[in-house]
C-alpha positions in Angstrom: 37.1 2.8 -37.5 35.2 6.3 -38.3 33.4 7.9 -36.4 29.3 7.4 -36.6 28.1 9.6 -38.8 24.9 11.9 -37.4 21.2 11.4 -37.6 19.4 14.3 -39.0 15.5 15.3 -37.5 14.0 13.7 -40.4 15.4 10.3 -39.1 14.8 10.7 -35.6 11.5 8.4 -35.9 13.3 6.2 -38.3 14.1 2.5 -37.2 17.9 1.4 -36.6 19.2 -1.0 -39.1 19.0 -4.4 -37.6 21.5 -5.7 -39.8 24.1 -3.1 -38.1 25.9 -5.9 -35.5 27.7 -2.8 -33.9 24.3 -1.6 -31.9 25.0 -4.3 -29.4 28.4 -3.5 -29.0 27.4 0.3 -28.8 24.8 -0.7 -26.0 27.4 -2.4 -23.8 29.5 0.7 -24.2 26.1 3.0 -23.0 25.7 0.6 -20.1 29.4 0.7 -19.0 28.7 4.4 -18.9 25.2 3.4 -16.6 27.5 1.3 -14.9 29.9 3.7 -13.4 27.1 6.6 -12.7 25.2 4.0 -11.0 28.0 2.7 -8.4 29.3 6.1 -7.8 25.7 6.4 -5.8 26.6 4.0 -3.3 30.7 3.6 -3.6 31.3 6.5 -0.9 29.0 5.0 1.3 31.5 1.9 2.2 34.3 4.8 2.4 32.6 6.8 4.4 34.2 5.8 7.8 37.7 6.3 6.3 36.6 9.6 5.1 35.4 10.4 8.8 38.8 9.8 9.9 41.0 11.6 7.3 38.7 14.4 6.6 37.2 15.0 10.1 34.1 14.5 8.9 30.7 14.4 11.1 27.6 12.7 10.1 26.0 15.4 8.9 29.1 15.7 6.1 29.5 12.5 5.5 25.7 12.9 4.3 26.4 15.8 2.0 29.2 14.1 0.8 26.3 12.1 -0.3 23.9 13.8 -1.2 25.2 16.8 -2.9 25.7 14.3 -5.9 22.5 12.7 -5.3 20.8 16.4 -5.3 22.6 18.4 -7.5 21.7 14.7 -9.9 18.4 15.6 -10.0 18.2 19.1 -10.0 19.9 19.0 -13.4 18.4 16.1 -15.0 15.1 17.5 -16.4 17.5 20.3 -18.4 19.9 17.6 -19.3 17.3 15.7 -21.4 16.4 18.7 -23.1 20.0 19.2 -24.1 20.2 15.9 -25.5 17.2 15.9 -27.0 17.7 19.1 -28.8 21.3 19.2 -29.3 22.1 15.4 -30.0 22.4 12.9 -27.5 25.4 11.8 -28.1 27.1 15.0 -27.6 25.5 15.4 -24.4 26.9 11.5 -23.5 30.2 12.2 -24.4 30.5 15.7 -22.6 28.9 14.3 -19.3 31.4 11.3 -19.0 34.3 13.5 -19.7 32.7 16.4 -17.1 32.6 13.2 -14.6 36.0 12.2 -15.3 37.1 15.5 -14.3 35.4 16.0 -11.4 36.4 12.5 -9.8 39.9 13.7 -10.9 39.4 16.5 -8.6 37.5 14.4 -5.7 41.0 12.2 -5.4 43.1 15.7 -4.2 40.1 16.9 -1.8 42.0 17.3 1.3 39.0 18.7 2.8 34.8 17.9 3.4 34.6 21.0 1.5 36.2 20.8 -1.3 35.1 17.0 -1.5 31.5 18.1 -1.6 32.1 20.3 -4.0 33.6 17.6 -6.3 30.7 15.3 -5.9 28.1 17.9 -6.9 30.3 18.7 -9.9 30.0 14.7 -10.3 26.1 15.3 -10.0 26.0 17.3 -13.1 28.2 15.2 -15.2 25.9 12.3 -13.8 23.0 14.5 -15.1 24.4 14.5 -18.8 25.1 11.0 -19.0 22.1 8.9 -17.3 19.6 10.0 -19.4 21.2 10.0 -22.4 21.9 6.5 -21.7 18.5 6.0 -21.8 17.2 8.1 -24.6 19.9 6.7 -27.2 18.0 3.6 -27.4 15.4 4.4 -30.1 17.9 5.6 -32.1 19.9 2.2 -32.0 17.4 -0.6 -32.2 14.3 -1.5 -34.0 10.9 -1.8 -31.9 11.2 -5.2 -31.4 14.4 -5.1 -30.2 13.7 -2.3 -27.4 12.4 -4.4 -24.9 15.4 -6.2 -24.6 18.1 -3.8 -24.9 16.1 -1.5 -22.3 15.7 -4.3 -19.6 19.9 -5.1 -20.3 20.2 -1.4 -19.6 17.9 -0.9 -16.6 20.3 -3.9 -14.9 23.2 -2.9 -15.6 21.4 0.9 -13.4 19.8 -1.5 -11.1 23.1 -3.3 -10.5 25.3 -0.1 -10.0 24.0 0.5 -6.3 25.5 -3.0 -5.0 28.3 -2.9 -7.0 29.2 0.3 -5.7 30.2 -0.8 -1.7 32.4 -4.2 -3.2 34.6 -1.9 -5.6 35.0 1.1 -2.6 36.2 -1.6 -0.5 38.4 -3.3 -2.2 40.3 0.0 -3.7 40.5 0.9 0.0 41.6 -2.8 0.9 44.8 -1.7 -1.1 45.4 1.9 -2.0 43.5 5.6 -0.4 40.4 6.7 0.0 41.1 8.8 -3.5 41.2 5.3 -5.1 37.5 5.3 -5.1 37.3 8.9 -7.2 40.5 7.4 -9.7 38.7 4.5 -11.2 36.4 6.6 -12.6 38.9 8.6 -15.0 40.3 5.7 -16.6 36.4 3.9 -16.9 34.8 7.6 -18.1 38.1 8.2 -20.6 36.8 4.5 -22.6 33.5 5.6 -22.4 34.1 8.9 -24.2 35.7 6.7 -27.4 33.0 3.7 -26.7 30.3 6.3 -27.5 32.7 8.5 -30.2 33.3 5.5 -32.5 30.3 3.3 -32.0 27.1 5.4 -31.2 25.1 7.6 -34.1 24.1 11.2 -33.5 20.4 11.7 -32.7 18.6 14.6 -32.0 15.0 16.4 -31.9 15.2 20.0 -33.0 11.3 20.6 -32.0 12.4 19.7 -28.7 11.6 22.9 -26.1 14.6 25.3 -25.4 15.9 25.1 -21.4 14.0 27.2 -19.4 16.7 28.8 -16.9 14.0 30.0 -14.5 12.4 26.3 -14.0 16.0 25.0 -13.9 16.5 27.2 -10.9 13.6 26.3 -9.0 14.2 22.8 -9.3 17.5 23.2 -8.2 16.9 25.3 -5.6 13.7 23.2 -4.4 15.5 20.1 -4.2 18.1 21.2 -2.2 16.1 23.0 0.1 14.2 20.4 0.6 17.4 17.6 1.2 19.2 20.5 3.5 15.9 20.7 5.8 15.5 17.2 5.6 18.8 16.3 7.1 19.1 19.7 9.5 15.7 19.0 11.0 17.2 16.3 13.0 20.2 18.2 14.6 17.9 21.1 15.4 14.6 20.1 15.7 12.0 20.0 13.2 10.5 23.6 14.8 13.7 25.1 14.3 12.9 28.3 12.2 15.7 27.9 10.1 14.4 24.2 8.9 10.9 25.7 8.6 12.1 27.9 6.5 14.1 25.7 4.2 11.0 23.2 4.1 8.6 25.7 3.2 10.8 27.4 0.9 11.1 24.0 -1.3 7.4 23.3 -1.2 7.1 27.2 -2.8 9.8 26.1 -5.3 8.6 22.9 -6.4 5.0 23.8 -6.6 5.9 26.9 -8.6 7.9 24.7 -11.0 4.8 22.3 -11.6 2.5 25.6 -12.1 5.1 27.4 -14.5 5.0 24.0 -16.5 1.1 23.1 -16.5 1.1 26.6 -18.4 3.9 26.2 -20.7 3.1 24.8 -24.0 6.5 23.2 -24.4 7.7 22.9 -20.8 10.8 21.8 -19.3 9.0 19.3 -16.7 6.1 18.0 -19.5 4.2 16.8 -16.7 1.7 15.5 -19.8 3.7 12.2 -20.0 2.9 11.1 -16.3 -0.8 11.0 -18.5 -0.4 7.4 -19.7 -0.8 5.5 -16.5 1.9 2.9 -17.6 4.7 5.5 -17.2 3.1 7.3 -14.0 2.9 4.0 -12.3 6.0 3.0 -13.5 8.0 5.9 -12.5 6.1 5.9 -9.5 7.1 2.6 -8.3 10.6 3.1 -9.6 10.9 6.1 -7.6 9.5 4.6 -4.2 12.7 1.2 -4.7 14.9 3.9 -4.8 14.1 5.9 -1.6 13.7 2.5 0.5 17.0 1.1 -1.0 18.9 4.0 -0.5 17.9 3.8 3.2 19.5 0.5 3.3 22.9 1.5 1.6 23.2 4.0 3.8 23.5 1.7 7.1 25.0 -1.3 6.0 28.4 -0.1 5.2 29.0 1.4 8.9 27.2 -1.8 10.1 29.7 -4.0 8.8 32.7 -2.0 9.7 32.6 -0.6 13.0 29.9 -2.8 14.4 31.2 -6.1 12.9 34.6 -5.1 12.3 35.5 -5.7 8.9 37.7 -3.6 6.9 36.2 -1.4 3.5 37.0 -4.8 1.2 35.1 -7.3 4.0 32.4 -4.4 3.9 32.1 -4.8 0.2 32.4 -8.8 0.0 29.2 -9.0 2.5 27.1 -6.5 0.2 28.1 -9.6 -2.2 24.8 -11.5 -1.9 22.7 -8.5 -2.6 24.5 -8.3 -6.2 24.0 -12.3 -7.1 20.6 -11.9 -6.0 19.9 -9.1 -8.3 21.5 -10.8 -11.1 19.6 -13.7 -10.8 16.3 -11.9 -11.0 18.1 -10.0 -13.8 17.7 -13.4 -15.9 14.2 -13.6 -15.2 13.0 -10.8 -15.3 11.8 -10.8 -19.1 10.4 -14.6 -18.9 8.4 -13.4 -15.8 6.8 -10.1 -17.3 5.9 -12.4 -20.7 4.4 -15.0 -18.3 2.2 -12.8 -15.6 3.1 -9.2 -16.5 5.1 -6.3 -15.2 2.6 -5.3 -12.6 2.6 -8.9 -10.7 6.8 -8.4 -11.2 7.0 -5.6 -9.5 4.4 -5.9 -6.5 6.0 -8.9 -6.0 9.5 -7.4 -5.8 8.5 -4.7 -3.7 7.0 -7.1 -1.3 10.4 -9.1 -1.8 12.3 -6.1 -1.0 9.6 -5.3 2.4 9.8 -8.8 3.6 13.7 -8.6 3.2 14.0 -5.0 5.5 11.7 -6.1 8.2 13.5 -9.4 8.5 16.8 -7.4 8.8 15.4 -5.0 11.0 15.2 -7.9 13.9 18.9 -7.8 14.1 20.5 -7.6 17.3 23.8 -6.0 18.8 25.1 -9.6 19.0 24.6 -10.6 15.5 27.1 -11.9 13.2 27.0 -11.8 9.5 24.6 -14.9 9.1 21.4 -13.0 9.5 22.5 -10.3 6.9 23.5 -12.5 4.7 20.1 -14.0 4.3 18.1 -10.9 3.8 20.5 -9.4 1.5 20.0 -12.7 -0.9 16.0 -11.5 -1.0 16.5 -7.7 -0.6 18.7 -8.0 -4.5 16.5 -10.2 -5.8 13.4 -8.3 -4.7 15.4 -5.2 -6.3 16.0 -6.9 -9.5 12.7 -8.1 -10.0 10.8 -4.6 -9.2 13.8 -1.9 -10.2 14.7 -3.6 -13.7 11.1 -4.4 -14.4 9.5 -0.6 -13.2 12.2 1.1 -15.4 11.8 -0.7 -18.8 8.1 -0.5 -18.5 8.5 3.4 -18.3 11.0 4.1 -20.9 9.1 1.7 -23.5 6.0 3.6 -23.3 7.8 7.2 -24.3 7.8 8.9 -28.4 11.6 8.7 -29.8 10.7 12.4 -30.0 10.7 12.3 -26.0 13.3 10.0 -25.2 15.8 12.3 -23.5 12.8 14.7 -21.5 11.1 11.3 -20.6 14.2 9.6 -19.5 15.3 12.6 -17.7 12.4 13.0 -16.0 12.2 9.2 -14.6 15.6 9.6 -13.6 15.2 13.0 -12.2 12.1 11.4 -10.0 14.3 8.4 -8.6 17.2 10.5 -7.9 14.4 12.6 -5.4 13.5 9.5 -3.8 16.9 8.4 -3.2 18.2 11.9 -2.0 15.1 12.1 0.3 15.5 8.7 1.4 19.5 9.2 2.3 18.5 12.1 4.1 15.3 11.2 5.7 16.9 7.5 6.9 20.3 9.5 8.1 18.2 11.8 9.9 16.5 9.2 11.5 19.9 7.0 12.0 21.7 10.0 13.8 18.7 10.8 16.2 17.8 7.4 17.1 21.8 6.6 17.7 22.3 9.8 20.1 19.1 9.2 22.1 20.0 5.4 22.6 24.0 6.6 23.3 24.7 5.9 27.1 27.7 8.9 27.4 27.8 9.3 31.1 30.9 9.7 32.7 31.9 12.0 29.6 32.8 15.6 29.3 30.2 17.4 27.6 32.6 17.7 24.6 33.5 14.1 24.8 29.8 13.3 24.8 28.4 15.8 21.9 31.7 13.9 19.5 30.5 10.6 20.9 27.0 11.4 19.9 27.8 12.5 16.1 29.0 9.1 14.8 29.7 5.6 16.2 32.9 5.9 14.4 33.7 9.2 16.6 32.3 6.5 19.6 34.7 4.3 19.0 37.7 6.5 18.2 36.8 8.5 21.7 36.5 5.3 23.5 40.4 3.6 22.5 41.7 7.0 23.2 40.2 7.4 26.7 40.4 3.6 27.5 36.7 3.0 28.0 35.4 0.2 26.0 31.6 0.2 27.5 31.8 3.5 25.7 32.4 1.5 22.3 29.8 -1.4 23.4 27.0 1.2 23.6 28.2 2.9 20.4 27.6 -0.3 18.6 24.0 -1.2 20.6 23.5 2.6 19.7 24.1 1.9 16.0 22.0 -1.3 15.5 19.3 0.0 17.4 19.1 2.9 15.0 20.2 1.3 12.1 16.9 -1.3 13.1 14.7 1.6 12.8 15.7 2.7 9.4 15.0 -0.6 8.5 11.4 -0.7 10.0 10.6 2.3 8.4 11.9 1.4 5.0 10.3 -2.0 4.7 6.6 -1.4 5.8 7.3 2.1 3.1 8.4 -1.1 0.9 5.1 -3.5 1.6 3.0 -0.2 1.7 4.4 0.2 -1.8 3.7 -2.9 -3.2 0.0 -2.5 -2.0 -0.3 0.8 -3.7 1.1 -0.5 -7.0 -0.8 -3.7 -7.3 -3.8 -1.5 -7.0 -3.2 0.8 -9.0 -0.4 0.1 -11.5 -2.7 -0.8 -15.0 -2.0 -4.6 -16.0 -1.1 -3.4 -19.4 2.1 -1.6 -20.3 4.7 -4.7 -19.4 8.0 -3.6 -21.6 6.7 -6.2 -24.6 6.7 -5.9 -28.5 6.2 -3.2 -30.2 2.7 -3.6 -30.7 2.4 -3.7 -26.8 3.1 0.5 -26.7 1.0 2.9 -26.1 
């Protein structure tokens, strides 16, 4: 099979050719590529406890580890559209999965927190090529009435990423190392490279604005500034000078990227598509999802392990439920946005996903796995319903000529809810834990390791033969891990109330005829 041949400026607002059977085979090959960017987000989450005991890593690491992907993500994603959009789109595809591959290559050697964070912001850009792209290729494949549908198959496979990413961590730890969870990736990224080679045309928008290096670099430096004071605030104090500085320094950052853009005619953030009140709304609520589910994702693996006691693969199966759930509401998604509209789909899902967190956030020290079980069902099938249904409506309502900036900047705006909402909920996880930690009896050392992690808790407690130390670690943990909880699902209902009044009724992901 050739190679597809590319598609010069004067096609870019040109239909696909329906009769072309390869565009669906080409989509499953984009959404393989979603696939693995997606559970990357969430698949060091379940291996963070192993981590903390090879790598000596404290909490606040083991959130970096995190979040340096999740930051560097969006930092780069507004330039990354602009690539693609300018320099083809399937160029800047291709590079980003084999950039990823390389990096994870490198994340399977780290032998230190370091060098491990390193590789997972080096993932973060790669993950910066690819997810928009993944977005933006669609015009260029299907005909407008065939949008809707390959855009809410893509938006699942996004959506389903996040829960898939704990049960494949866990059972690559179940039988081989911690690297295991970085090797997958070169193999999956390696297919995806000759997937999009072979099967997906060339597209591009020549008109498209050039980078601007200046607004890359205050959106880089913004959104890290703001993650870093976000998540030093609690070990410090939020007067600390040092996080003062680093929070007021982002605000400067970020606010001079949104001037330097209102005054640009062609600007890197075009702020004028958050105009149609489909896509602001949409974004919006897609945005909010991700900062209260990445909250969740961030407990529930060191729930299951060190409080319950499962291993990484039982941490993975019990995320289980929160996957069938979103694949159910996968398969109804479309039916329900035809029958009430995507407004009603996604207030209701947010109020799914609300319900689900402040049910879970009742449970106690002396919980099994019942209770989770139950609001995981709801929580994925809250997810499904809003996530799936708040991304199509958004990408549907963009120009072909804006498919990559558009795309990059809805992606670039969830990424900053879910890196704000890892480091806000961790923040909150590690202060509540310490100041409901009972460490008397402890040498001050003793108690300051104790107080970092309940894994350290429990590591300190076998080795000093005190197992009320370990009890409290794990009332500490659920205690905190409640809170995060609260928070997240009254931010979820308070969500749902802000987008059923104000998202427009209009703008469900429909026919063609339905965009604006």
């Amino acid at each position: 099979m050739s190679t597809a041949p590319p598609v010069s400026a004067a096609t870019e607002h040109a239909p696909a050719p329906t009769a072309d059977p390869r565009r669906w085979l080409a989509l499953v090959a984009v959404a393989l590529s979603a696939l693995v960017i997606g559970f990357d987000m969430t698949i060091m989450n379940v291996a963070l406890p192993t981590l903390a005991g090879d790598l000596h890593a404290d909490t606040g690491q083991q959130q970096w580890i995190v979040d340096a992907y999740t930051v560097v993500f969006a930092a780069a994603m507004l330039p990354a559209g602009l690539f693609g959009d300018r320099f083809g789109r399937r160029l800047t595809l291709t590079v980003g999965l084999a950039l990823f591959g390389l990096a994870s290559a490198i994340g399977m050697l780290a032998d230190s927190p370091a060098t491990l964070v390193a590789a997972r912001a080096a993932m973060g850009l790669a993950g910066a090529l690819v997810m928009p792209m993944a977005l933006a290729v669609i015009p260029g494949l299907f005909p407008a009435a065939e949008q809707r549908r390959a855009t809410a198959i893509l938006a699942a496979a996004l959506a389903a990423g996040a829960p898939l990413g704990p049960l494949i961590g866990g059972f690559l730890l179940q039988h081989f190392w911690w690297g295991s969870v970085f090797a997958v990736n070169v193999p999956l990224t390696a297919l995806g490279v000759v997937a999009c080679l072979l099967l997906l045309p060339e597209s591009r928008n020549p008109a498209a604005p050039a980078i601007d290096p200046l607004g890359t670099l205050l959106a880089a430096g913004g959104l890290s500034a703001l993650t870093y004071g976000i998540i030093e605030g609690a070990d410090r104090g939020w007067h600390d000078p040092t996080v003062l500085a680093t929070l007021i320094g982002s605000v400067l950052a970020l606010t001079a990227l949104v001037l330097r853009s209102r005054r640009q005619k062609d600007p890197m953030l075009d702020l004028g598509l958050l105009a149609d009140p489909a896509f602001r709304w949409s974004a919006l609520a897609a945005t909010l999802i991700s900062l209260v589910m990445f909250g969740a994702f961030f407990v529930l693996p060191l729930y299951f392990q060190s409080v319950l006691g499962t291993d990484a693969l039982g941490s993975g199966l019990r995320i289980t439920p929160m996957m069938l759930g979103l694949l159910v509401a996968a398969k109804l998604t479309d039916r329900l946005v035809d029958r009430v509209g995507a407004r009603t789909v996604v207030t209701t899902g947010l109020a799914m996903i609300g319900a689900a967190l402040l049910f879970g956030s009742r449970t106690g020290a002396s919980d099994g796995y019942g209770r989770a079980a139950v609001w995981l069902v709801v929580l994925g099938f809250g997810m499904g319903l809003s996530l799936i249904t708040a991304q199509a409506t958004a990408l549907v309502t963009l120009p072909p000529a804006k498919a990559g900036v558009g795309a990059g900047l809805l992606q670039t705006l969830r990424q900053v809810g879910g890196a704000i909402g890892i480091a806000a909920f961790g923040s909150l996880l590690a202060g509540s834990y310490r100041g409901a930690l009972d460490t008397a009896g402890l040498a001050a050392d003793a108690a300051h390791r104790a107080g970092t992690s309940v894994v350290a808790a429990d590591a300190l407690a076998r080795t000093y033969g005190r197992p009320a130390l370990s009890t409290s670690a794990h009332a500490a943990y659920v205690h905190g891990m409640g809170l995060v909880l609260l928070v997240a699902g009254v931010l979820a209902v308070l969500s749902a109330l802000l987008v059923a009044a104000r998202m427009p009724a209009t703008g469900a992901p429909g026919a063609a005829g339905d965009r604006r």
